[in-house]
C-alpha positions as CSV (number, residue, x, y, z in Angstrom):
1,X,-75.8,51.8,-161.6
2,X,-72.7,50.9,-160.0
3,X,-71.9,47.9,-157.9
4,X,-71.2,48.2,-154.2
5,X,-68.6,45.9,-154.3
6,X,-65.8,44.4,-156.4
7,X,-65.8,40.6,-156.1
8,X,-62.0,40.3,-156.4
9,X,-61.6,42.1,-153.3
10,X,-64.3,40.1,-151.5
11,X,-62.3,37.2,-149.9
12,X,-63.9,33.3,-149.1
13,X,-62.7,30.9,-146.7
14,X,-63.0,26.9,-146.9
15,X,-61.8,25.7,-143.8
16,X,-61.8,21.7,-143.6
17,X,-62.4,19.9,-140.1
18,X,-59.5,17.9,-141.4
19,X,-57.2,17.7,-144.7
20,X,-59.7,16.8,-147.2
21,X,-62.5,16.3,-145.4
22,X,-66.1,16.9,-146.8
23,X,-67.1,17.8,-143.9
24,X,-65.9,22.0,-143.7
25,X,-66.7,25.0,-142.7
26,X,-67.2,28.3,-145.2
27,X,-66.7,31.6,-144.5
28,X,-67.2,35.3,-146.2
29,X,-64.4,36.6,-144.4
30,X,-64.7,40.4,-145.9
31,X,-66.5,43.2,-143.3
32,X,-69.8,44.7,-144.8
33,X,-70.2,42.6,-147.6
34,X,-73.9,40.4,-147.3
35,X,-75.2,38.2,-149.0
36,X,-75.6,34.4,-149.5
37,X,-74.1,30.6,-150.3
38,X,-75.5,29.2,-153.2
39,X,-74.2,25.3,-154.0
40,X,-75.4,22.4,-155.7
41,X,-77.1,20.6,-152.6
42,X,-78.2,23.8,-150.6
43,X,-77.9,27.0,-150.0
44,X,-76.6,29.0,-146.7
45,X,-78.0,32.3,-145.5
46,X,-75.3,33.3,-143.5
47,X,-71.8,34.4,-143.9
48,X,-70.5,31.6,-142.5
49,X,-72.3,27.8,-143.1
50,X,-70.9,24.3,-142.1
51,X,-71.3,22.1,-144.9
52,X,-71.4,18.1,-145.2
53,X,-71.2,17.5,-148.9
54,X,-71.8,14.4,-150.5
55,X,-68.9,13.5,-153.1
56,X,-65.2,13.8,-153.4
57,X,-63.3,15.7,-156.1
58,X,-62.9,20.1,-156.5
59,X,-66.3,21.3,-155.7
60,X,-67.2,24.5,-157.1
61,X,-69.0,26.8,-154.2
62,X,-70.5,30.6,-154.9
63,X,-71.4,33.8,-152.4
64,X,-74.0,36.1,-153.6
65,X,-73.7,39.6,-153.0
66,X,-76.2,41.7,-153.1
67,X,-75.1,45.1,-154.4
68,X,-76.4,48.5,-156.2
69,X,-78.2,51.5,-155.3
70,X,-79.2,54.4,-157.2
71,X,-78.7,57.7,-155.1
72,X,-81.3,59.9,-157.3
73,X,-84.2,57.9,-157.4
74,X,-86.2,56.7,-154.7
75,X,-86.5,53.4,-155.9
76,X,-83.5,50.8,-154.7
77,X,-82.4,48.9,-157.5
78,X,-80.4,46.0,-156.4
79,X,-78.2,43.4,-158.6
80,X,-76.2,40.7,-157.5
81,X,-72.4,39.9,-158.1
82,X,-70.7,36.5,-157.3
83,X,-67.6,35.1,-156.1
84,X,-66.7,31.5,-156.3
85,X,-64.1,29.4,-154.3
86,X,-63.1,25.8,-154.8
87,X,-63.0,23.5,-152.7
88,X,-61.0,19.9,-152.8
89,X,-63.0,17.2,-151.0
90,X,-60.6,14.2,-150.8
91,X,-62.3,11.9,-148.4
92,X,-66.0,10.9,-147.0
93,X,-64.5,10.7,-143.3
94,X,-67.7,11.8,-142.2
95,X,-70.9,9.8,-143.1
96,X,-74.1,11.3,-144.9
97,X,-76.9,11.2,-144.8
98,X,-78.3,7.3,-146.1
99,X,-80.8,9.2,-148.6
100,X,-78.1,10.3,-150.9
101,X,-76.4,6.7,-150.6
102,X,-79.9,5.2,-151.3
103,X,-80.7,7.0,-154.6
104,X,-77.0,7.5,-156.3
105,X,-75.9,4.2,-154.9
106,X,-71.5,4.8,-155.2
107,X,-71.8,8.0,-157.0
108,X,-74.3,7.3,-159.9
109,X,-77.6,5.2,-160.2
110,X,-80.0,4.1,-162.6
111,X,-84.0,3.5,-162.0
112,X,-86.6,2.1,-164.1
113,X,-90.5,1.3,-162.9
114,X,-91.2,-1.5,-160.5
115,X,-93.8,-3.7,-161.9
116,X,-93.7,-6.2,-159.1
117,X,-97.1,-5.5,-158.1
118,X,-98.7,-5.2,-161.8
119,X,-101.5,-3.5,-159.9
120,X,-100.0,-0.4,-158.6
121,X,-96.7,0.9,-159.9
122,X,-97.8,4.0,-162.0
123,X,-101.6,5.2,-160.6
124,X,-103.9,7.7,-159.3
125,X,-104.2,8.8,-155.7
126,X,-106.4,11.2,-153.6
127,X,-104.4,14.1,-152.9
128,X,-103.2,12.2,-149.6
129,X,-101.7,9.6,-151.7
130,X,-102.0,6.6,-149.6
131,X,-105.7,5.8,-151.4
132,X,-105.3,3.7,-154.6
133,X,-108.1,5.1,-157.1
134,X,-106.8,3.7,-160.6
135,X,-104.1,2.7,-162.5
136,X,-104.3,2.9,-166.1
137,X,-105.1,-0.5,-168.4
138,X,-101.8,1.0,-170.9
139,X,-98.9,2.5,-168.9
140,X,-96.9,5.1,-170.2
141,X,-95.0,5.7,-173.6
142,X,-92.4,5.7,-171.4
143,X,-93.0,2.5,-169.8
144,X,-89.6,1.1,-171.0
145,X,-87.3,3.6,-170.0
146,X,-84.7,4.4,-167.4
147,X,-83.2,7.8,-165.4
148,X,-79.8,8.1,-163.7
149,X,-79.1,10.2,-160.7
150,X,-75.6,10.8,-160.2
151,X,-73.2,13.0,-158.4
152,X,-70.5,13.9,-161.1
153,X,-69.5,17.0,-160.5
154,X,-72.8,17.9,-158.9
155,X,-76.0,16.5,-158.5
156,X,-76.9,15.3,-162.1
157,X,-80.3,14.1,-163.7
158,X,-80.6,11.8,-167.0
159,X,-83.7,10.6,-168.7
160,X,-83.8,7.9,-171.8
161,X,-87.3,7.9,-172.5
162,X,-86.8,4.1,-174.0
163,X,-83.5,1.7,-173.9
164,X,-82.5,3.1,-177.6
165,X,-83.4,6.4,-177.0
166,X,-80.8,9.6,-176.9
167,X,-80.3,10.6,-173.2
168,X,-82.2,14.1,-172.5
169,X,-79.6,15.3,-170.1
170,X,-78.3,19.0,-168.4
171,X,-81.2,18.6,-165.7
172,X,-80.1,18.5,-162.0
173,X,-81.8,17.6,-158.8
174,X,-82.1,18.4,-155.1
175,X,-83.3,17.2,-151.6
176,X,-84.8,19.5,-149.6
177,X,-83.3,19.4,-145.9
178,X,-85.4,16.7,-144.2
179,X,-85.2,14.6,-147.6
180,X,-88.7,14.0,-147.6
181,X,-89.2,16.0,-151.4
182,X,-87.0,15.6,-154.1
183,X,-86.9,18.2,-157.3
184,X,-85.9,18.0,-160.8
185,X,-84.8,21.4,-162.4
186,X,-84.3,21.6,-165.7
187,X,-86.0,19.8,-169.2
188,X,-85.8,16.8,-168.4
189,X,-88.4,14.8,-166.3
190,X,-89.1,12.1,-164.6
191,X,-90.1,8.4,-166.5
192,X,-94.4,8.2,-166.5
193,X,-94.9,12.3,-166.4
194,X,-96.7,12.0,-170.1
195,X,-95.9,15.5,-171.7
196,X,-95.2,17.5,-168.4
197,X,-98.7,17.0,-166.8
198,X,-97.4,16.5,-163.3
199,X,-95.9,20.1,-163.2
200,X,-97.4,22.4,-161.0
201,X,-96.2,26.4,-161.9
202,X,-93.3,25.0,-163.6
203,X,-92.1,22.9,-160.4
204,X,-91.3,19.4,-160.7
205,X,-90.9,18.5,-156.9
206,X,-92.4,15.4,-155.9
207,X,-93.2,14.3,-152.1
208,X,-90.7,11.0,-151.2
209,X,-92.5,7.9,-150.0
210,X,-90.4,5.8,-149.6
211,X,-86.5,5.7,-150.4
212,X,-84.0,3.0,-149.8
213,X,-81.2,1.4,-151.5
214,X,-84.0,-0.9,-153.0
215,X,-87.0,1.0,-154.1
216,X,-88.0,4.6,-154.5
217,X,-91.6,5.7,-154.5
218,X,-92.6,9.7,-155.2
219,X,-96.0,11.4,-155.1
220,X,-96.9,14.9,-156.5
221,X,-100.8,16.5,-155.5
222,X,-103.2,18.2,-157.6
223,X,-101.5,17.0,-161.0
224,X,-103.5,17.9,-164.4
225,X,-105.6,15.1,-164.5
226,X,-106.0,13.5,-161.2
227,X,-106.2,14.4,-157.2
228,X,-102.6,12.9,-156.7
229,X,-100.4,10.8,-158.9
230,X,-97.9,8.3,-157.2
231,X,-94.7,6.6,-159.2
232,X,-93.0,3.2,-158.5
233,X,-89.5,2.6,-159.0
234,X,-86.4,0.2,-158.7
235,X,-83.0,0.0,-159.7
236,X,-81.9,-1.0,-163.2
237,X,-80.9,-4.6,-163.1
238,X,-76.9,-4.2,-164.2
């Protein structure tokens, strides 16, 4: 199998509102080519997609091309090649959207559990959420420990599972468009998940509850061992 097309002579556009700005415009600018955008925050099924990104800096942004066909069998076999442009984001001169602001505070952002209300921080649900069932006598082996979100390069993930313990780190994370879920990808997971319980086919997306600059509350359904399981977080006192 040969590919359809050669990705050096497949040319990408980034084409800023104004100098720097991270609010732009990219473009596949090369006739029958198809395919897709594939970035850190999203994805764009279209050759050309308007983008509002997040953070400053060279930002690294990839078109998949689907390419490949086999003439003599009647099976078509299809594999993808890439090409990446970068793009230099110098200034926020358009504002986000307050959810990122809210959980990577200037860039990067450190939570622990909120155990405010001793009662309800790390505890079972129904599979709506918003019934309180139980909350364990012992929290978990966790209980101590802290994650970072931050926005270095791209959307980065970080779990200490105690204050002494060695970061677990290479994970990322994502909104999805109306920032009501938030997924982990990678190893690492969030604080209180006990062993990877709250994984459902190898997803770790949970359901937002609440997020603001103060508190952040996730809920994930049909968990290993209850209906619905619901985490309480705050920010990490500095």
């Amino acid at each position: 199998m040969e590919n359809s097309f050669d990705p050096e002579k497949i040319e990408l556009l980034a084409i800023h509102s104004s100098p720097g700005s991270n609010l732009f415009t990219l473009k596949m600018n090369t006739p029958g080519v198809t395919g897709y955008w594939n970035y850190s925050i999203n994805k764009g099924f279209s050759d050309e997609v308007e983008v509002l990104y997040p953070i400053t800096g060279t930002q690294t942004f990839t078109y998949v091309v689907s390419s490949g066909y086999l003439p003599d069998s009647d099976v078509t076999k299809v594999e993808y090649v890439t090409k990446t442009i970068d793009v230099d984001i110098t200034v926020l001169d358009v504002a986000v959207p307050e959810e990122w602001g809210h959980l990577v505070g200037e860039g990067s952002k450190t939570w622990v559990f909120d155990k405010s209300d001793l009662t309800k921080w790390w505890y079972m649900t129904d599979a709506d959420w918003n019934a309180f069932w139980w909350q364990p006598e012992d929290g978990p082996t966790d209980e101590l420990g802290r994650m970072t979100f931050d926005l270095d390069g791209r959307p980065n993930f970080t779990y200490h599972a105690s204050p002494d313990a060695d970061p677990v780190t290479g994970s990322t994370w994502v909104f999805n468009s109306d920032f009501s879920r938030l997924t982990i990808i990678g190893d690492a997971n969030i604080l209180g998940v006990e062993g990877g319980g709250v994984q459902v086919d190898g997803l770790k997306e949970y359901q937002i509850i609440e997020l603001t600059e103060d508190r952040l509350v996730l809920f994930m359904s049909g968990v290993a061992w209850s209906p619905g399981w619901v985490w309480v977080f705050k920010p990490m006192a500095e």
